[in-house]
C-alpha positions as CSV (number, residue, x, y, z in Angstrom):
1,X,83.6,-50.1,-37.4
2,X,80.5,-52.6,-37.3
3,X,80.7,-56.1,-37.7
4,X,80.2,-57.0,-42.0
5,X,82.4,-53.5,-42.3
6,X,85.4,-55.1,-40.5
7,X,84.6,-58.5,-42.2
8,X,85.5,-57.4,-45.5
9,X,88.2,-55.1,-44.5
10,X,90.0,-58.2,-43.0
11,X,88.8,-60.8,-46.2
12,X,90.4,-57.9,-48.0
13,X,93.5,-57.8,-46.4
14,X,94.3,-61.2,-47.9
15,X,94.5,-60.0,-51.4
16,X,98.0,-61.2,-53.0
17,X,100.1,-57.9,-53.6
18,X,100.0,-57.3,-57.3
19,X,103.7,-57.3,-57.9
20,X,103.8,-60.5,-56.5
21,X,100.1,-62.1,-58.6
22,X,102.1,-60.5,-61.6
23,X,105.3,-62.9,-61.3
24,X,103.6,-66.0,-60.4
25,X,104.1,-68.4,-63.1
26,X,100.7,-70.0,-62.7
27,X,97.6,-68.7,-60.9
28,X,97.7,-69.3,-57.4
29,X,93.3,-69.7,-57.3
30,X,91.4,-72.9,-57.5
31,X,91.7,-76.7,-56.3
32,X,92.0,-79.7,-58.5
33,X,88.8,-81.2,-58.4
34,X,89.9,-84.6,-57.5
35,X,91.0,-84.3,-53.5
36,X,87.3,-83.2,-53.3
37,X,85.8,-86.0,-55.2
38,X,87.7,-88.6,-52.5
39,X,86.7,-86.4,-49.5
40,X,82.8,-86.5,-50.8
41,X,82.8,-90.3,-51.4
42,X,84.2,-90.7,-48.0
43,X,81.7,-88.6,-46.2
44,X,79.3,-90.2,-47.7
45,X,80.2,-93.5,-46.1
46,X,81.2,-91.8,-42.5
47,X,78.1,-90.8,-39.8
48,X,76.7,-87.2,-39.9
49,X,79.0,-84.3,-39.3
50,X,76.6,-81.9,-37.0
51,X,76.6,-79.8,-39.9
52,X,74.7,-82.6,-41.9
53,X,72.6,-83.2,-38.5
54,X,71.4,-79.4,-38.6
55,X,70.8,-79.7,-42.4
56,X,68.9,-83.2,-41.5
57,X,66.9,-81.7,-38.2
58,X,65.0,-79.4,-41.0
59,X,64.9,-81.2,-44.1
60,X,61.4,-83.7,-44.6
61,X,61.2,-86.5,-46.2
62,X,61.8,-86.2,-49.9
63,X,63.0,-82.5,-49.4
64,X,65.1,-80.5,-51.6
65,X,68.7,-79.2,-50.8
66,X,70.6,-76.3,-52.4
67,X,74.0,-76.7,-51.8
68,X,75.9,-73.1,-52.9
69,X,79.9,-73.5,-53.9
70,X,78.7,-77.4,-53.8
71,X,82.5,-79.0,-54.9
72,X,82.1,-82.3,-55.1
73,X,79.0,-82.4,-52.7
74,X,81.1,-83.1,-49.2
75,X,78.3,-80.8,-47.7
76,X,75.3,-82.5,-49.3
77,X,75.8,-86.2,-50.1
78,X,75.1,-86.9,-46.1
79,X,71.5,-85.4,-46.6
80,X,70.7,-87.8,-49.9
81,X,69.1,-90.1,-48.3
82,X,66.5,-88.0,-47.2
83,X,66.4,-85.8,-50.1
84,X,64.7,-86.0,-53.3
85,X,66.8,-83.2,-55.2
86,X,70.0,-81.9,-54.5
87,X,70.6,-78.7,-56.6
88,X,74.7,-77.9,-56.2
89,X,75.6,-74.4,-57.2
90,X,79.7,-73.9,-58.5
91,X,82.0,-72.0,-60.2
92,X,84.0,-75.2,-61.6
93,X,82.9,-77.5,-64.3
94,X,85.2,-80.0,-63.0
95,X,84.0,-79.7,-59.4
96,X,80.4,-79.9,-60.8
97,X,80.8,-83.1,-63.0
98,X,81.9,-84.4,-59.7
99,X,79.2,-83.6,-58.0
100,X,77.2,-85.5,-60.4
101,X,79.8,-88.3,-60.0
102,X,79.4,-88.4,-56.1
103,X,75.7,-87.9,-56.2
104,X,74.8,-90.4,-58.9
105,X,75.0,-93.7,-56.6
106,X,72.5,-92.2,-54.1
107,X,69.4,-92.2,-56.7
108,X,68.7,-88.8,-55.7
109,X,67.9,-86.1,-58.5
110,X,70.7,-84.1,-58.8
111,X,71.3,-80.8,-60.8
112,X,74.7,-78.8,-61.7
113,X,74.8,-75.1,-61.8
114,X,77.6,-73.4,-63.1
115,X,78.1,-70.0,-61.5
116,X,78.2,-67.5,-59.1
117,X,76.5,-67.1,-56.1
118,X,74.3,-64.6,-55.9
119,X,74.8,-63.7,-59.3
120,X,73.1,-67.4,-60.5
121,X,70.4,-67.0,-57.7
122,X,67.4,-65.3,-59.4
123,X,67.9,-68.5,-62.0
124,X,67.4,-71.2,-59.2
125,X,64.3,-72.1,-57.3
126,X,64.2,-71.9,-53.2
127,X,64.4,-75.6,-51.4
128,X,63.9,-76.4,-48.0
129,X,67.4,-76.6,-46.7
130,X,70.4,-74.6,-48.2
131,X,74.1,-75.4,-47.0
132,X,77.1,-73.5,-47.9
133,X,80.3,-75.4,-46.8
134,X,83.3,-73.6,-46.5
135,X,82.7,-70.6,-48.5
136,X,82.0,-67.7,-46.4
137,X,86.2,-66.8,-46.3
138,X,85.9,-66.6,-50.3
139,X,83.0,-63.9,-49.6
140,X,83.7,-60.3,-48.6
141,X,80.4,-58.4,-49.6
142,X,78.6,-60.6,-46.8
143,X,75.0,-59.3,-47.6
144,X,73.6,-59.9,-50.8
145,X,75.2,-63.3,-50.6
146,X,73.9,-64.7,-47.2
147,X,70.5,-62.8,-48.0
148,X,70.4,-64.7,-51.4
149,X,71.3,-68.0,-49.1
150,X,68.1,-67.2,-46.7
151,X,66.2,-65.7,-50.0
152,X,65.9,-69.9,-50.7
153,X,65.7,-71.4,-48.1
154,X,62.5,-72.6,-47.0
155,X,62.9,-74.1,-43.8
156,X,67.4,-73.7,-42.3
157,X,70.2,-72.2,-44.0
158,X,73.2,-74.0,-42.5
159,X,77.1,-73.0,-43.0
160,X,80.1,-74.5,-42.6
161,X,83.7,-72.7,-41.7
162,X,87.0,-73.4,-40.4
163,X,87.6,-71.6,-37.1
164,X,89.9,-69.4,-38.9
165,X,90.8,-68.5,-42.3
166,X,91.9,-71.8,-44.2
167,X,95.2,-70.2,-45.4
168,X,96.0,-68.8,-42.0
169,X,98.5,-71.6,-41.1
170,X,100.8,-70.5,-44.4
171,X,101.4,-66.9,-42.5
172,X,105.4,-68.0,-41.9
173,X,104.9,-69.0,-45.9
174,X,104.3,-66.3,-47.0
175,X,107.0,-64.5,-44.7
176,X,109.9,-66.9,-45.8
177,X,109.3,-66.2,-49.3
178,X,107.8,-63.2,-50.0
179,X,108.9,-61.4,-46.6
180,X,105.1,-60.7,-46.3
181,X,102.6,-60.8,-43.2
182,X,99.5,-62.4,-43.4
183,X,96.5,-61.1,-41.3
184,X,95.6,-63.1,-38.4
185,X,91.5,-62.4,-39.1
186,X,88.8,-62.9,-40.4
187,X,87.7,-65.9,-37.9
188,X,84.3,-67.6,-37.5
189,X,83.7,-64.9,-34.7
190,X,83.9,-62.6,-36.9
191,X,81.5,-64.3,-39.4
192,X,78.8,-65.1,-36.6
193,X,79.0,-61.1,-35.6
194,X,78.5,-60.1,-38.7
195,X,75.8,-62.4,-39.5
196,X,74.0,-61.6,-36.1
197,X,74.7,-57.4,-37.8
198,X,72.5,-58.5,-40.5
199,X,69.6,-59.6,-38.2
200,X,70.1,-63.2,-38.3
201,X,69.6,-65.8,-35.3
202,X,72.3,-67.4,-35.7
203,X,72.9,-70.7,-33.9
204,X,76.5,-72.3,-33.6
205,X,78.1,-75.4,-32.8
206,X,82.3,-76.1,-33.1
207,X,83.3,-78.9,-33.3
208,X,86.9,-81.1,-34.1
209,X,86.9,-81.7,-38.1
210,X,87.6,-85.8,-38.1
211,X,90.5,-87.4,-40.3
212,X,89.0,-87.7,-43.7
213,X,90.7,-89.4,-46.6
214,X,91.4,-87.1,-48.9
215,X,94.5,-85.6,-50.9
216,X,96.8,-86.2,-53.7
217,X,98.3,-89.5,-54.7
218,X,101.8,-88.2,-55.1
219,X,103.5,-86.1,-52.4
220,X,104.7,-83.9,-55.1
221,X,101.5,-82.7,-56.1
222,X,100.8,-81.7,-52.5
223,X,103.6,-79.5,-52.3
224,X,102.7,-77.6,-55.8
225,X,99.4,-76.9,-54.5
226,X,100.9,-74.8,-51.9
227,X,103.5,-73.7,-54.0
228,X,101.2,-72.7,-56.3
229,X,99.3,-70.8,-53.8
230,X,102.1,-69.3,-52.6
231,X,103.3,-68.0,-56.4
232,X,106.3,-69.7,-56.5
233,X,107.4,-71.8,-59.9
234,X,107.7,-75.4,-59.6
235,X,111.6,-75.4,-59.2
236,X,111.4,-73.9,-55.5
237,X,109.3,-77.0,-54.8
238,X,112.2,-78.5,-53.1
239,X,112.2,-75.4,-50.8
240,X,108.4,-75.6,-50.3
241,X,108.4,-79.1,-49.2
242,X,111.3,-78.1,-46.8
243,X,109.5,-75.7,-45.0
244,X,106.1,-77.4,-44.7
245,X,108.1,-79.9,-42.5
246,X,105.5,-82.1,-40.7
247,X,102.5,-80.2,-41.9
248,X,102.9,-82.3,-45.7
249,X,102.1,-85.7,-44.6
250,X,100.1,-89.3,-45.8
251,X,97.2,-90.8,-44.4
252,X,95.5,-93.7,-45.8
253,X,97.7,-93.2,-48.9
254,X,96.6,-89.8,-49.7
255,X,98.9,-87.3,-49.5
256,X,98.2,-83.5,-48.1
257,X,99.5,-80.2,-46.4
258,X,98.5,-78.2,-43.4
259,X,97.5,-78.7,-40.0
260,X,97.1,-82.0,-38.1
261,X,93.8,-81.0,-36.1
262,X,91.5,-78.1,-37.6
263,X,87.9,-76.8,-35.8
264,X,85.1,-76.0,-37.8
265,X,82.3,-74.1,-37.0
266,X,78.5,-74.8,-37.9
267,X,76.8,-71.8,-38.4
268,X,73.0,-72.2,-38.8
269,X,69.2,-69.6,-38.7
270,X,65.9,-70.0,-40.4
271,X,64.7,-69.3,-43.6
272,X,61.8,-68.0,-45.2
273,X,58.8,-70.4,-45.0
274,X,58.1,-70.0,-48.3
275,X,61.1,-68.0,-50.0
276,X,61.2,-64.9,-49.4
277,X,60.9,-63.9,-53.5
278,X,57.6,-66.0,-53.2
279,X,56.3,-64.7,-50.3
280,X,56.4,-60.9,-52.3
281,X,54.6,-62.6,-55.2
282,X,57.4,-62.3,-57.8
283,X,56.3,-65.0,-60.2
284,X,60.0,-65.4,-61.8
285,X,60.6,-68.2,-59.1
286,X,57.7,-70.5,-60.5
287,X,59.9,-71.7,-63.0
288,X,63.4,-72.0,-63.6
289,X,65.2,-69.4,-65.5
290,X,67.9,-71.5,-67.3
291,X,70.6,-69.1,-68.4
292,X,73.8,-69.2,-70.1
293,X,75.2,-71.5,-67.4
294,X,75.4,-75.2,-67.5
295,X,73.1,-77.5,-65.8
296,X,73.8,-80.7,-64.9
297,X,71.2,-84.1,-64.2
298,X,72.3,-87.0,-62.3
299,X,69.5,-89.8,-61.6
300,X,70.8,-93.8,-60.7
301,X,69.7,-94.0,-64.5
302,X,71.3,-90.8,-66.1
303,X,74.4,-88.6,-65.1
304,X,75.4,-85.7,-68.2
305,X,75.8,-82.1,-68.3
306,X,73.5,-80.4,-70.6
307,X,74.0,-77.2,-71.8
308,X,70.7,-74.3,-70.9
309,X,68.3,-72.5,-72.6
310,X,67.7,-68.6,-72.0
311,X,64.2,-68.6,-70.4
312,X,62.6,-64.4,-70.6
């Protein structure tokens, strides 16, 4: 089994049994947009992560960012001050409309995308650097959507992961409740290997992820995010809380569960110098095709979310 094979086979493995999806009471996918909002703002007052210094190594003066399954913009507000345009690409409304919301002190340009990646990609023009912060474990056909990533970048695509899947500390969870095991892979080995499989020269730093403030004002809604994930209804909260033990805890005020120290990996190649669709000639990325999704503009004069037009 090569290397992207056994990295969606393991990605795969984390699917949530059906008869278990089927009796949660509330969907156990997403994030409330506001926990990332309060970790952007405060990286964006903290020195550069390495990941922002491999972004920063390749980005020029007055560059352009793409930031793909942007959040609030954790992964891009450090490069702003370089930038001239940050383009974040997202599923969530509410995580884009705090993207904006992060972005707008900073005076750079910044544009909202709402959609998938690579399914929003022939719709959004290459830029020097493109990040991806802790996405790849949401992604198990690895190809078309690191090929898209590399597609637009001019100059670095840089990544950020945990060491190892962000839901792997629930495993005695899921075990307690559900009498369910929970894989120990995929881990940011496996992502590099399978990246390197796909011909990229990939470059890779690990590092220990610092205390950041970020979390939930109320320890309560702490717990029912893992609850939640865990597809339980909100009256086994007491049970949840229980069994997180000391992984639920405050810091600076904010409330949040899971482990005390976690390694991330920075995961970094070259781009295309110009983009690769440009460097064939395909003239649909001299323009921006504006589609059904919404786009976003955020200047230190104007922040709003305007709805698209369909360019043919």
């Amino acid at each position: 089994m090569g290397a992207v094979e056994r990295w969606a086979k393991e990605l795969r493995a984390w699917r949530i049994p059906d008869e278990i999806l089927a009796a949660a009471p509330e969907s156990p996918y997403g994030f409330p947009a506001e926990p990332f909002r309060r970790r952007a703002e405060a990286v964006r007052a903290e020195e550069p992560s390495p990941t922002a210094r491999r972004a920063l190594e390749a980005l020029p003066e007055g560059g352009t960012v793409l930031d793909v399954g942007c959040g609030a913009g954790a992964t891009s507000v450090p490069l702003a001050a370089r930038a001239s345009r940050i383009v974040g690409v997202d599923g969530s409304r509410a995580m884009l409309e705090r993207f904006l919301e992060v972005l707008r002190p900073t005076g750079v340009e910044a544009v909202a995308v709402e959609g998938t990646w690579p399914e929003v990609a022939p719709r959004v023009e290459p830029a020097d650097v493109v990040v991806c912060g802790h996405v790849l474990y949401n992604v198990a056909d690895l190809p078309p959507f690191v090929r898209a990533l590399t597609d637009h970048a001019r100059r670095r695509v840089v990544c950020e992961i945990t060491d190892r899947h962000p839901w792997a500390w629930t495993a005695d969870l899921w075990l307690r409740f559900h009498r369910l095991g929970r894989p120990e892979g995929p881990t940011a080995d496996d992502a590099e290997a399978a990246l390197r499989e796909l011909g990229f020269d990939v470059r890779r730093e690990d590092h220990l992820l610092p205390p950041t403030p970020a979390g939930f004002d109320r320890k309560e809604e702490a717990v029912a995010l893992v609850r939640r994930r865990l597809c339980l209804g909100p009256d086994r909260d007491p049970e949840v809380e229980r069994a997180l033990g000391d992984r639920l805890r405050v810091r600076d005020g904010l409330w949040s569960a899971g482990p005390d120290r976690q390694v991330v990996v920075t995961l970094w190649w070259d781009g295309w110098p110009e983009g690769s669709a440009r460097a064939r000639g395909d003239p649909s990325t001299d323009r921006i095709e504006r589609g059904p999704s919404t786009w976003g503009v955020s200047t230190a004069k104007d922040s709003r979310m305007v709805p698209g037009s369909t360019t043919r």
